[in-house]
C-alpha positions as CSV (number, residue, x, y, z in Angstrom):
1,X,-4.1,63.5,81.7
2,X,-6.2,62.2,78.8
3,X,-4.1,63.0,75.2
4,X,-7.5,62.2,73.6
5,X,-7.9,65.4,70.6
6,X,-9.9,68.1,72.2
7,X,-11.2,71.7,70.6
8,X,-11.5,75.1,72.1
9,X,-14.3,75.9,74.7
10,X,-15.0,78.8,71.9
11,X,-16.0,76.3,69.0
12,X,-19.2,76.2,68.0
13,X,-21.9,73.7,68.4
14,X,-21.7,72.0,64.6
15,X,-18.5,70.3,65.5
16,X,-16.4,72.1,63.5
17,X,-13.2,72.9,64.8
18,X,-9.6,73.2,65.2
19,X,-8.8,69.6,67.4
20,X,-5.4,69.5,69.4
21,X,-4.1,66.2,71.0
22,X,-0.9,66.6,73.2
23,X,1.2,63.7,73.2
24,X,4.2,63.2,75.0
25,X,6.3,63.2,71.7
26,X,4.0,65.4,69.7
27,X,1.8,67.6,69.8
28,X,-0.9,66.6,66.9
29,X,-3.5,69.0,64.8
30,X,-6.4,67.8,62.6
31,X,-10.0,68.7,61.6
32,X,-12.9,68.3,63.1
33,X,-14.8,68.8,58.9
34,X,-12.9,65.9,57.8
35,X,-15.6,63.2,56.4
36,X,-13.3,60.0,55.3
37,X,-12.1,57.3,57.2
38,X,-10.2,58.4,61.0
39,X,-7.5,56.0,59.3
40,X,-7.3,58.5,56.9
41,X,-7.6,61.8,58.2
42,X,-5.0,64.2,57.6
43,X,-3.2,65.4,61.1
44,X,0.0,67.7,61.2
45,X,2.5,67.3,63.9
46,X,4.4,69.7,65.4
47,X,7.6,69.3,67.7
48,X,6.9,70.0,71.6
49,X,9.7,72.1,72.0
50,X,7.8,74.7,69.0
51,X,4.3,74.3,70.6
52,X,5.0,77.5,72.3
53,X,6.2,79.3,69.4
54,X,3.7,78.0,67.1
55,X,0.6,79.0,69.8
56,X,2.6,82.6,70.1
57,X,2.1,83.1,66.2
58,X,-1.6,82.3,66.3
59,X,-2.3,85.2,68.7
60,X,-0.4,87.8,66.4
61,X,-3.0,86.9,63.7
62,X,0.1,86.5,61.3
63,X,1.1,84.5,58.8
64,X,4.4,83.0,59.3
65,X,6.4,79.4,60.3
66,X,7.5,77.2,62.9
67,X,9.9,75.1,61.9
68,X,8.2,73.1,58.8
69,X,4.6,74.2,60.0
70,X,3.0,77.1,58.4
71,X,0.0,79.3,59.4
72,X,-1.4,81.3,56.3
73,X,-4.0,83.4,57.3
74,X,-6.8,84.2,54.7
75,X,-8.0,87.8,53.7
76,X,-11.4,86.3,55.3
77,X,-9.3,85.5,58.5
78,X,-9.8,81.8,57.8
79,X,-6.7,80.1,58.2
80,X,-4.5,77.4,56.8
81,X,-2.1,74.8,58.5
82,X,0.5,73.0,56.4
83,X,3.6,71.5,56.3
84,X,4.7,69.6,53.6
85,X,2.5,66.7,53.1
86,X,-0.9,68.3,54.8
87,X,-2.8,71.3,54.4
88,X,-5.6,71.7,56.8
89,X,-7.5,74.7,56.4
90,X,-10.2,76.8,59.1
91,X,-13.0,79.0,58.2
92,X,-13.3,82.5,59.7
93,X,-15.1,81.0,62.9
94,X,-13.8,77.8,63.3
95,X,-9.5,80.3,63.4
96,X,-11.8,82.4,65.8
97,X,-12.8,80.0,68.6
98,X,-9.0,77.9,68.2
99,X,-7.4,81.9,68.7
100,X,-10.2,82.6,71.4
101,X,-8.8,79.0,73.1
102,X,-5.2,79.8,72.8
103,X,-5.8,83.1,74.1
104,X,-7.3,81.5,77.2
105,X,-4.7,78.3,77.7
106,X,-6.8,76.2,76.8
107,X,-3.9,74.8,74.4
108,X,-1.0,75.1,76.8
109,X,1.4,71.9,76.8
110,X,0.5,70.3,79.8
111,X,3.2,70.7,82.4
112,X,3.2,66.6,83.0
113,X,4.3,66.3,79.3
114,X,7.1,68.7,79.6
């Protein structure tokens, strides 16, 4: 199973996106807008055993937090992802296709990383 960052099936075709990598430690989140260096680009991490939880609060469409992550969703339904040091934040489309995903389990930890 690849652990490569992948987006929703739902996101559109100007590449910008929500962008999940599972790892077997981690489970990593970044942007797919983000113009600097890949060196540089800010991704949030969140613990395995929250995935769930964190996956459950999208699909209320809530604002709330897992542990140190926090989901902030905009008046716009945009969204923003933070924990202390990042902040990444969606626009009403690009929220839409990552909810649309994690509706389908498209986002589900893979069982081999369990």
């Amino acid at each position: 199973m690849s652990t490569e960052f992948f987006k929703s099936t739902f996101s559109g075709g100007d590449q910008t996106c929500v962008e999940v990598a599972h790892r077997a430690d981690s489970v990593l989140i970044r942007d797919s807008k983000f113009t600097g260096s890949r060196a540089q680009q800010p991704i949030l991490s969140i613990a395995p055993t929250r995935w769930r939880a964190f996956l459950d609060l999208v699909l209320t469409g809530d604002s709330g937090a897992i542990g140190p992550v926090r989901i902030t969703v905009h008046p716009d339904a945009g969204a923003t992802i933070a924990d202390e040091v990042v902040a990444l934040t969606y626009d009403t489309e690009e929220w839409d296709a990552f909810r649309k995903g994690v509706a389908g389990g498209e986002f589900d930890r893979p069982e081999a990383l369990s």
